[in-house]
C-alpha positions in Angstrom: 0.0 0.0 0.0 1.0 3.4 -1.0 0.4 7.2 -1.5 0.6 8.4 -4.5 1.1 12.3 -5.1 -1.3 13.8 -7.7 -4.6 13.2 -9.1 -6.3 9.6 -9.9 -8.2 10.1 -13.3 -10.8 8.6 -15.2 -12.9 9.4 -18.0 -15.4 11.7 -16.7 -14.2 12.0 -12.9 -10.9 13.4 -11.0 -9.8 13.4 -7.7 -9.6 16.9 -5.8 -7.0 15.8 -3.3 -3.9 16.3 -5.1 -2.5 12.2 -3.9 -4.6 9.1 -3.6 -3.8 5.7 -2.0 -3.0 2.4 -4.0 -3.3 -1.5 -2.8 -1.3 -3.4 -4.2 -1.6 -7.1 -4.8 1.2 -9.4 -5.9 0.1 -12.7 -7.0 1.9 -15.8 -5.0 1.3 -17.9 -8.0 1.0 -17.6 -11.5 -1.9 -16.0 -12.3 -2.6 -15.5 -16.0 0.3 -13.7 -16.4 -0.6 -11.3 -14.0 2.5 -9.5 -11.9 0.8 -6.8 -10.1 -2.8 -5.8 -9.6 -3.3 -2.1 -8.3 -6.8 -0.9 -6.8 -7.9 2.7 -6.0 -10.9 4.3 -4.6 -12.6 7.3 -6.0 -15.7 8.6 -4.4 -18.3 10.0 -7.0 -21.4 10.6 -5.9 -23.3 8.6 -3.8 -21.5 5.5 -5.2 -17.7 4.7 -5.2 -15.5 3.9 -8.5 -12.8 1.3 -7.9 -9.9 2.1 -10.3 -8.1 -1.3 -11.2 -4.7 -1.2 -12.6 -3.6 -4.8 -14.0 0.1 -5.1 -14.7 0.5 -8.4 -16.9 3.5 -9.9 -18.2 4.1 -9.3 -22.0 1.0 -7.1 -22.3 1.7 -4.0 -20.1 -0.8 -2.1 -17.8 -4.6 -2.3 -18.4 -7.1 0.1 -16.3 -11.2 -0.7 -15.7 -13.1 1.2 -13.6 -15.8 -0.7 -11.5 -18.7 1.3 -9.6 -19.7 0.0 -6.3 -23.0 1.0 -4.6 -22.7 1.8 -0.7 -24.4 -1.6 -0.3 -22.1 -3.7 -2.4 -21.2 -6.9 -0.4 -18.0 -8.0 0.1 -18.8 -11.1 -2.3 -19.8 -8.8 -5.2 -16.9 -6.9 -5.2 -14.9 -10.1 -5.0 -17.2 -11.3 -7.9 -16.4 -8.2 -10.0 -12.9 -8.4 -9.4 -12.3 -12.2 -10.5 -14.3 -11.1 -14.0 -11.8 -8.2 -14.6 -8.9 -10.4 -13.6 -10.3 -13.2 -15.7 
């Protein structure tokens, strides 16, 4: 986990705050070729988008932006991730 210093963006929505926190995930085990997956949160509204950076091997970096509802359960966040991560 980290801080990062300037502004998390996505189409249609910035952050204010001028640095925004990162949690980072290293796989233990292969993992489709994934090295790193990164996740952010950016409030917007009365929802929250969750900013998912995918690092892969051979393919680079590859960003989705998932919107969770205040009553998103920890199981469909967990189900949203997996279809991002395929």
């Amino acid at each position: 986990m980290d801080v990062e210093k300037g502004y998390l963006q996505v189409p249609g929505k910035r952050s204010t705050v001028g640095c925004y926190q990162e949690f980072e995930f290293r796989p233990r085990q292969w993992l489709s070729g994934i090295k790193e997956v990164e996740l952010s949160f950016l409030p917007d509204g009365a929802s929250m988008l969750l900013v998912v950076e995918v690092d892969r091997s051979f393919r680079g970096d590859s960003y989705r932006t998932l919107r969770l509802s205040p009553q998103s359960s920890s199981a469909e966040v967990q189900q949203a991730l997996r279809a991002v991560l395929g």
